[in-house]
FITIPA-392644 format. One record per residue (C-alpha): residue in one letter; x, y, z. Coordinates in steps of 0.1 Angstrom, whole numbers, plus 5000, padded with zeros to 4 digits. Layout:
aXYZ...
END
This chain:
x115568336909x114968026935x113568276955x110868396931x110368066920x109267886958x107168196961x105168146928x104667756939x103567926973x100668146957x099967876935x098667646966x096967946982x094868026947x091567846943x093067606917x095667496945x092667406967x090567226945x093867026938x094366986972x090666866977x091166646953x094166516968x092766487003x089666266988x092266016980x094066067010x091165997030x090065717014x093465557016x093665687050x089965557061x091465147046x094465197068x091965307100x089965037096x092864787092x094664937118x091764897143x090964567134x094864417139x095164657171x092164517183x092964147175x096664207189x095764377221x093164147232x095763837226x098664057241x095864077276x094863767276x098463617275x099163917304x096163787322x097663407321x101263507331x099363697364x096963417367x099863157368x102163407391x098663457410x098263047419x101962977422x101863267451x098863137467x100662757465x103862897482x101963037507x099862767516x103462597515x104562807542x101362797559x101762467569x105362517578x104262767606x101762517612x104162227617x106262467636x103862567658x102962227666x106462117672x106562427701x103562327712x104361937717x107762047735x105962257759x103761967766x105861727770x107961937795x104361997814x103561637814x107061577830x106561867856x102861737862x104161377876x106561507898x103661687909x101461377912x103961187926x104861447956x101061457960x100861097964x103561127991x101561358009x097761108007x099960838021x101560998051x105060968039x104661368038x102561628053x100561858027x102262138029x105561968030x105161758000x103862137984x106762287996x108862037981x107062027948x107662407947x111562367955x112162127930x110462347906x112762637915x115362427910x114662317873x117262347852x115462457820x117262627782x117563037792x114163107773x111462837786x110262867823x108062687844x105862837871x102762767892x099863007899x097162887929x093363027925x094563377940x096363427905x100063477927x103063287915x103762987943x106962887923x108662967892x112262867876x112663297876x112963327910x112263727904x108663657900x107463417930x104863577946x103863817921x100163877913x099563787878x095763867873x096564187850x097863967824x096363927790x096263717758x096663817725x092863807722x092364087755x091163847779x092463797818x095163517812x095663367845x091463287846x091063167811x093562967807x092462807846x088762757828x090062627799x092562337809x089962237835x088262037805x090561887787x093561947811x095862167791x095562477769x097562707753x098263057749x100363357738x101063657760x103163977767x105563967795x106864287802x110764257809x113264517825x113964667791x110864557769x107964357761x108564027752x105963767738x105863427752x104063107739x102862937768x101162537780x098662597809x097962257829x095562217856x096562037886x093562017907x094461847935x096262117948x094362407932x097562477914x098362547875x101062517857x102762667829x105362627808x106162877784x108962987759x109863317742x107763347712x110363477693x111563117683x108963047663x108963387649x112463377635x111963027620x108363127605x110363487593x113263277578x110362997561x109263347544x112163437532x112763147517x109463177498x109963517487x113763387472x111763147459x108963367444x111863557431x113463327410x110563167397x108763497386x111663777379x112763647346x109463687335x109163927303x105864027288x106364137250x109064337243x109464537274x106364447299x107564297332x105664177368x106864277400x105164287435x105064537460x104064517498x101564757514x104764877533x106464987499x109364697497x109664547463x109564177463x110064177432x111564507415x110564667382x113964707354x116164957365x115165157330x111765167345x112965317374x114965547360x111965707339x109765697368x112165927389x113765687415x112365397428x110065627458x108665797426x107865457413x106565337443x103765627445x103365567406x102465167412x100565227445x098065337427x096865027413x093065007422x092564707446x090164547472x090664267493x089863977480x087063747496x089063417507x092263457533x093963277511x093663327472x094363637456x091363837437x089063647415x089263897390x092464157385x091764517377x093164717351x094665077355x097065277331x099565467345x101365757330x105465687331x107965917317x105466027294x104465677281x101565517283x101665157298x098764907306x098664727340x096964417353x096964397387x095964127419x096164137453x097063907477x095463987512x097263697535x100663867524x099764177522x101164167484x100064347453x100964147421x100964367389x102364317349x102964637332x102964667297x103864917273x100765047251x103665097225x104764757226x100764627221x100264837192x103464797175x102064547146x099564807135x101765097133x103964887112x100964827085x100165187090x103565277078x102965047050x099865177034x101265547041x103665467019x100665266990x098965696998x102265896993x101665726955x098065736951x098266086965x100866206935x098566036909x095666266925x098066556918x098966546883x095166426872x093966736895x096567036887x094767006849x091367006861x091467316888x093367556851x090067566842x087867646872x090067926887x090268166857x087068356860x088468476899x090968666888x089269006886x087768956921x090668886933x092169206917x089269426933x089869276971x093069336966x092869676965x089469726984x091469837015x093270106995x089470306992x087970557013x085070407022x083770747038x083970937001x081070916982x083070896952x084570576959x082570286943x082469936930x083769916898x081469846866x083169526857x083269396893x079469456900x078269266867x080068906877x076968776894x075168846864x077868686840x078768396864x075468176876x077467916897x079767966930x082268266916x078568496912x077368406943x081068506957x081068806939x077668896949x078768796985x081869056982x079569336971x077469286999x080969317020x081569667008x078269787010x077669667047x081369757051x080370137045x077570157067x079869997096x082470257095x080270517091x078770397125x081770317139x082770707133x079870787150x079970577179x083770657181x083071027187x080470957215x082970737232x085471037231x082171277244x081671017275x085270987282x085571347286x082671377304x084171087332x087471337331x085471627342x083371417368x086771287381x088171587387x084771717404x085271447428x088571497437x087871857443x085271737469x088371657488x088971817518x092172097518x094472127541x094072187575x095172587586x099072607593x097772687632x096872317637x100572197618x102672207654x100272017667x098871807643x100071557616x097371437586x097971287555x094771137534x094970917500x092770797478x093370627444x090270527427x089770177407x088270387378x087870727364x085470787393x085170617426x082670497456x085270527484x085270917505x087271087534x086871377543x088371557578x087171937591x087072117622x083972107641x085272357671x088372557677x089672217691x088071927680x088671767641x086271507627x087671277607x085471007585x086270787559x083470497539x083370267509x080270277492x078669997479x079069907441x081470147414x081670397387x079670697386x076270567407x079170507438x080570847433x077171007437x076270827467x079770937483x079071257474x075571287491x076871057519x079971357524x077471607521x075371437548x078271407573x079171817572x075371877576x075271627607x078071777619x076672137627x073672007642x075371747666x078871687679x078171307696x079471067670x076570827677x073971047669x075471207642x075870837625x072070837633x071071137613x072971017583x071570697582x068170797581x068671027559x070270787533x067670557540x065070727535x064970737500x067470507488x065570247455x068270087446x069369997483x073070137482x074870197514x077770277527x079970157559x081770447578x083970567605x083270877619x085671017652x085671337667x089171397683x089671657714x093271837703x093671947736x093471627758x093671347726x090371197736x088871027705x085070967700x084470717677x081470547658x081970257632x079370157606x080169837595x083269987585x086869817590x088369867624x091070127622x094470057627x096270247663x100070247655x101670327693x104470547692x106770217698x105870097665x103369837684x100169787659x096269697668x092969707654x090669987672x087469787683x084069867690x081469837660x078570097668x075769987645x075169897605x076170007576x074370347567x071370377544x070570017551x068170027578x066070307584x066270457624x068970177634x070970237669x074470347668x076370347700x079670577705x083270437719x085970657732x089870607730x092870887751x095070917719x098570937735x101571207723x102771077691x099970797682x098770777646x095270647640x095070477608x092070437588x091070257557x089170097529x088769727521x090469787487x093569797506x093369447528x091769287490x094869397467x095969097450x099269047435x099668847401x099368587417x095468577427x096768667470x095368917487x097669187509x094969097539x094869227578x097769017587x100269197562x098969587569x098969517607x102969367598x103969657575x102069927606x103969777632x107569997628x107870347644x106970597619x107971007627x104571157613x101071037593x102771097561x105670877565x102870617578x100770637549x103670637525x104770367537x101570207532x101070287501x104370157489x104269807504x101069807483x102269917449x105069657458x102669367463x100569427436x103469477409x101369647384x098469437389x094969617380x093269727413x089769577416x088669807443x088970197458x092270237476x091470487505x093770567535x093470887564x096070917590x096071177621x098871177646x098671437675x101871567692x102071657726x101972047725x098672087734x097671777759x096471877790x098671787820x097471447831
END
C-alpha cells in the first residue's frame, strides 16, 4: 500500500500539474535564492578584501622585520670583517718596521744589503704566528723570498687569483703602491683542498718587496654563518606563532628547499610529505626585487590546490637571502561568514518554498485536466503499426486543436504532426534499410572476388624445396593492400607484394589492376627494374585521381638463391638468417608506382642462403596500435623476427600472433599484409 502510494506522489510530480507547481515553486526559490546571492556576494566581498588586506599587513610587517634583521646582520659581517681586517693590519704594520728598521741597518753600514735582506727574511721565517695566519714576501718576479710556511719559499705565485678573476700577486702590488696597503681574498690550493684566505698586501718599496699577511677565511665565515643563525632563530620566534584566521599560517622557504619557517604539520600531511609541499609552494610566482636589500614592493598572489582545498597565497621575496616569504590562507576560512548567512536564508526559502506549494498544488487541478486524453493516445502510440494503412489518429484526438486554442491545441497539433512525419520516416527508413542490406551484400561478393584474386598454391614439385606462406587481413570488407607470387620460369618465382594508396572499394580496384599489371610485365620482361618500369607507366598513364601504389617486386633463382629485387617506395623487407639474426633488406630502386610517369627504377641483387626466410610486408603491420594509441613499429617486428624459425609458416604465424597480442582487440586502421619465402638447400648449386 506504501508502495502504491510513493508511486502515485511520483507520477504526480511528473504530470503537467506537478510542473507548473514546481515552476511555481522555483519562482520563489529563485527569488529567495537571487537575495541570498546578492547578500552573499556583498559580505564575501567585504570579508575577503578585509581578510587580504590584514594578510597583506602581517607579510608587510614579516616583510620589514626581515629586511631589519638582515641589515642587523649586515653590519655584523661588516663589523666582522673589519675587525679581520684591522688584525691583519696591525700584524703588517708590525712586520713592516722590522722591515724598516733592518733596512735602516743596511743605509747606515751597520749591515750590507743583502745581509740586512737576508736577515729580514729569517726573522720572518721564524715568526711565530696562530696555525691559520701567515706572513710572506713576494719581490717584483712574483716568487715567495720568505714565508712563515717554509713549504712555499720560492714558489712562483703569478697564477694566483682573486675572487674577482684578476692576477693576485700584480694587483694587489698596484694597488698598495697608493695608499700602501690593500686587501684581498683568494684560493689557496692545499694538499687535500682549496682553502680561502683573507689576505693584507703592503708595499715595501725600498726593497721591491710585498708583504702579506693573510688568515684562513673560514673565520669569518663561521662567525658570519653562526650571526645567521641566530637571525633565522630569531625570525623564527618572532614570526611562527603567527596565525592568519582560523587556519592561515606564513612560513619561508629558501631557493634550496629548507624551511625556515615550516608550514603546520596538518598542512603537510595533506600536501603528501613535506617534498610534495615543497614543489606545491615553489610555485609561488616571483621576481627579484629591485633593491639588494628590501623584499618586493609589491607581493603576488597565486592559489594553490592542496588536498583538494582551495587556499589563497600572498607571497614576497627576499633576493639578499635568497628567501621566499608567503601566508596561506584557506578560501574556506575567508568565506565562512557568508556561508553562514547562506544557511540562514536557506532555511527563511525551505518556508517560503512550502507556502509556494500549497497556494500552487490548487492552481495546477485546473490547468492539467484537459491533457489527459493526449496523454492516453501517446501512451499507446508505440503499440500502432505505423506501416498499416488502417492504423490512424483517433477522431477525438485529432479535434483538440480545434477545442483547445491555448498551449494543450498547439501540443496536440504538434503530436499529430509527430505521427504523420513519424510515418513517412519509417516508411523511409524501410526503404533505405533494404538498400543497406543490397550494398552490404554487394561488398560480400566483392570481398570474396578479391580474395579469389589470391594467388594458389604453388605445385607440390616446388614443396621440398621451397617454403611460402602469404597473409592478408583487410581493414574492411574490401582492401587496397595485394601479394601475389607465380613462377615466371621452371626455376625462378616472382614474388610482389604493395599497399595502395587510400581504402574500400576504389583501393581494391587499383590492387586489382596494379596485380593485373605485374603478371602482364612479367611475360614480357624478367629484369625486376624494368618490369617496375612498365607498370608504372602504365598506372600513370591514366590515373585522375592520382592513386598509387608502393611495391616490392623480386625474382628469386631456386637453383642458386640469387634474389633480384626492385622496391617502389615500399618498406624494406625483413631477411631472417637461419641463426635467428634479423635485418632490413636495403636498396630503394625508384617511386612509388603510378606517381610519375617514365620514372627510373634501378634493380639490387641478394645470394639467399639454405634456410633464409625473406619477409615482406605492409605498413599496416609496423602502424597497429594497441588500446593504448602505440604503434607495434620496426623496432618490435625486427625483435619478434629475430628467433630461429623452421619454415615461412611458422615465421608468419608468429607474426601474426605477436600482433593480435599487441593490439588486444583493438580495431585495425590499416591492411595487414605479410609474404614469406624460405628456400632449402636441395637445389643450390655447389658453391
Amino acid at each position: 500500500m506504501m508502495k502504491n502510494f510513493l508511486r502515485g506522489k511520483i507520477l504526480a510530480i511528473r504530470s503537467l500539474r506537478g510542473k507548473i507547481l514546481l515552476l511555481l515553486t522555483g519562482t520563489a526559490l529563485m527569488i529567495t535564492f537571487g537575495v541570498a546571492v546578492l547578500s552573499e556576494r556583498g559580505i564575501t566581498r567585504t570579508v575577503s578584501e578585509r581578510e587580504r588586506h590584514a594578510v597583506h599587513n602581517i607579510m608587510r610587517l614579516a616583510s620589514l622585520n626581515v629586511a631589519a634583521l638582515w641589515s642587523a646582520l649586515l653590519d655584523d659581517k661588516i663589523l666582522t670583517v673589519r675587525a679581520e681586517r684591522a688584525r691583519l693590519m696591525e700584524i703588517g704594520v708590525l712586520v713592516r718596521a722590522i722591515l724598516e728598521n733592518h733596512a735602516q741597518e743596511a743605509e747606515t753600514g751597520f749591515l750590507t744589503r743583502e745581509q740586512a735582506q737576508t736577515v729580514a727574511r729569517d726573522w720572518v721565517n721564524r715568526l711565530p704566528l696562530e696555525n691559520q695566519i701567515r706572513v710572506l714576501i713576494y719581490d717584483r718576479d712574483n716568487r715567495i723570498l720568505s714565508s712563515t710556511d717554509p713549504g712555499r719559499i720560492g714558489k712562483d705565485i703569478s697564477g694566483l687569483q682573486d675572487f674577482k678573476g684578476r692576477p693576485l700577486a700584480n694587483t694587489m702590488r698596484e694597488e698598495s703602491l697608493g695608499v700602501g696597503h690593500s686587501f684581498a681574498i683568494y684560493a689557496e690550493e692545499t694538499a687535500r683542498d682549496s682553502e680561502a684566505r683573507f689576505a693584507y698586501f703592503g708595499d715595501f718599496g725600498v726593497w721591491g718587496w710585498t708583504l702579506v699577511v693573510s688568515d684562513s677565511a673560514r673565520t669569518i665565515t663561521r662567525q658570519i654563518a653562526s650571526q645567521k643563525a641566530e637571525m633565522e632563530a630569531k625570525i623564527h620566534e618572532i614570526l611562527s606563532p603567527l596565525v592568519l584566521t582560523r587556519s592561515g599560517f606564513l612560513f619561508i622557504l629558501t631557493d634550496d628547499g629548507r624551511f625556515i619557517i615550516p608550514p603546520p604539520r596538518d598542512f603537510l600531511e595533506k600536501a603528501g610529505g613535506e617534498e610534495r609541499a615543497r614543489d606545491v609552494l615553489r610555485a609561488a610566482p616571483r621576481e627579484p626585487s629591485g633593491a639588494e636589500d628590501a623584499p618586493d614592493s609589491s607581493p603576488r598572489v597565486f592559489r594553490p590546490t592542496v588536498g583538494g582545498e582551495s587556499w589563497r597565497a600572498e607571497s614576497t621575496y627576499f633576493r639578499p637571502l635568497a628567501w621566499t616569504l608567503t601566508a596561506m590562507v584557506s578560501e574556506a576560512d575567508i568565506s565562512l561568514p557568508a556561508r553562514q548567512l547562506v544557511n540562514q536564508q536557506a532555511a527563511l526559502s525551505a518556508l517560503i518554498l512550502c507556502l509556494s506549494l500549497l497556494c500552487a498544488f490548487f492552481f495546477a487541478a485546473r490547468i492539467v485536466r484537459p491533457l489527459t486524453q493526449l496523454t492516453r493516445y501517446a501512451r499507446a502510440l508505440p503499440e500502432q503499426d505505423f506501416l498499416s494503412p488502417e492504423s490512424g489518429v483517433p477522431g477525438h484526438i485529432a479535434d483538440l486543436p480545434d477545442r483547445s486554442r491555448d498551449e494543450i491545441g498547439l501540443l496536440a497539433a504538434a503530436f499529430l504532426f509527430m505521427d504523420q512525419r513519424l510515418r513517412e520516416n519509417i516508411r523511409l527508413l524501410v526503404r533505405e534499410t533494404v538498400a543497406r542490406e543490397r550494398i552490404e551484400s554487394e561488398l560480400d561478393i566483392a570481398r570474396s572476388i578479391q580474395l579469389g584474386l589470391l594467388p594458389t598454391l604453388l605445385p607440390a614439385s616446388f614443396a621440398a624445396f621451397l617454403s611460402l606462406e602469404a597473409r592478408m587481413l583487410p581493414a574492411r570488407e574490401v582492401g587496397g593492400d595485394l601479394y601475389d607470387y607465380f613462377m615466371i620460369s621452371e626455376r625462378e618465382l616472382c614474388v610482389v607484394i604493395g599497399d595502395v594508396s587510400g581504402k574500400g572499394v576504389p583501393a581494391a580496384l587499383f590492387m586489382a589492376i596494379s596485380r593485373t599489371l605485374v603478371r602482364s610485365a612479367a611475360r614480357d620482361e624478367t629484369d625486376p627494374g624494368r618490369m617496375m618500369r612498365m607498370i608504372n607507366n602504365q598506372l600513370a598513364e591514366n590515373n585522375p585521381n592520382l592513386m598509387f601504389v608502393t611495391l616490392f617486386l623480386a625474382i628469386l633463382d631456386c637453383d642458386n638463391g640469387e634474389l633480384r629485387y626492385v622496391n617502389a617506395g615500399h618498406p624494406p623487407p625483413i631477411l631472417i638468417t637461419k641463426d635467428g639474426a634479423a635485418r632490413r633488406l636495403e636498396g630503394r630502386g625508384g617511386p612509388a608506382c603510378g606517381v610519375l610517369e617514365n620514372a627510373s627504377y634501378r634493380a639490387s641483387s641478394v645470394r639467399l642462403a639454405p634456410g633464409e626466410i625473406l619477409l615482406g610486408y605492409t605498413d599496416g603491420i609496423t602502424e597497429a596500435v594497441n588500446g593504448e594509441g602505440e604503434q607495434y613499429g620496426e623496432a618490435r617486428l625486427l625483435e619478434n623476427m629475430g628467433h630461429p624459425a623452421r619454415n615461412a609458416q611458422e615465421a608468419a604465424v608468429c607474426l601474426l600472433a605477436d600482433i593480435e597480442a599487441f593490439t588486444a582487440g583493438t580495431e585495425p586502421f590499416d591492411d595487414i599484409t605479410l609474404i614469406a619465402v624460405q628456400l632449402s638447400s636441395s637445389r643450390l648449386e655447389p658453391t
